[in-house]
C-alpha positions in Angstrom: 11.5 14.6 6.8 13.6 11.4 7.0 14.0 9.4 3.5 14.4 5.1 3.0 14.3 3.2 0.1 12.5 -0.1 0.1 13.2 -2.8 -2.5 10.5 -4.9 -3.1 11.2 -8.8 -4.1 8.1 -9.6 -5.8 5.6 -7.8 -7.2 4.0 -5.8 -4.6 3.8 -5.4 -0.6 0.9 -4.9 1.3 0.1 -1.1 2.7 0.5 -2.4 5.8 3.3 -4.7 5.6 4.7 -2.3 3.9 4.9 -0.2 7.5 5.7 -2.8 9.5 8.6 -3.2 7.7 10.0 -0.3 7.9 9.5 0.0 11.5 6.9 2.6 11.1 4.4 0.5 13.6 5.5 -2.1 15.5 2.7 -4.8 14.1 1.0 -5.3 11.0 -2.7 -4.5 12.7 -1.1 -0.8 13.8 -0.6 -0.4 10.3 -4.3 -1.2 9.2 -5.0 1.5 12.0 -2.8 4.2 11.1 -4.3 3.8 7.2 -7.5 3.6 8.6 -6.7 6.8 10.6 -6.1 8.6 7.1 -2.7 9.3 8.2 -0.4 7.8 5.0 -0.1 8.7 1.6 0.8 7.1 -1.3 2.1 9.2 -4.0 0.4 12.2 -2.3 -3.1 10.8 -1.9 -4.6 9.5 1.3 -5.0 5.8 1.5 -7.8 4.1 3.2 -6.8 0.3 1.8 -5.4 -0.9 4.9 -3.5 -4.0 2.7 -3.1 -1.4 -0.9 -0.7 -3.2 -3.3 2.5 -0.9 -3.6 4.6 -1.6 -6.3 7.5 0.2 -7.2 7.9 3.5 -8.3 5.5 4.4 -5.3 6.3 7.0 -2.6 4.1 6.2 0.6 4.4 9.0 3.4 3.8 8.5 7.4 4.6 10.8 10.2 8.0 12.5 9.4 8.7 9.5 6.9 9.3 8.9 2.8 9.6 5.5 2.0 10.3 5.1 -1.7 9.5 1.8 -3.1 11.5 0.5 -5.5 12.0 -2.8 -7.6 14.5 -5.6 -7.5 17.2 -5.0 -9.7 
């Protein structure tokens, strides 16, 4: 599994954002899919919120990838 840090620069980012971002799914309506699909977790726990609030400390799982949200410094 393939690990990447993702600082956040406000409070929270959006589920699907969140993938986008990361280059996860190419578009932020693939990422409403794939949560819709039941295929991420955040901190271990399916998500279904297509547009979740992830805030740091948060570890949100897709595929082969661990993206570990963390906040600005």
């Amino acid at each position: 599994m393939r690990s990447e840090t993702f600082t956040l620069i406000s409070e929270f980012i959006e589920l699907n954002q969140l993938l986008k971002l990361v280059g996860a799914c190419d578009t932020g309506g693939q990422g409403k899919q794939l949560v819709a699909e039941g295929l991420v977790t955040v901190n271990g726990e399916v998500e279904l919120r297509k547009t979740c609030k992830i805030r740091a400390g948060q570890v949100v799982v897709f595929d082969d990838l661990e993206i570990r949200v963390i906040g600005p410094d």
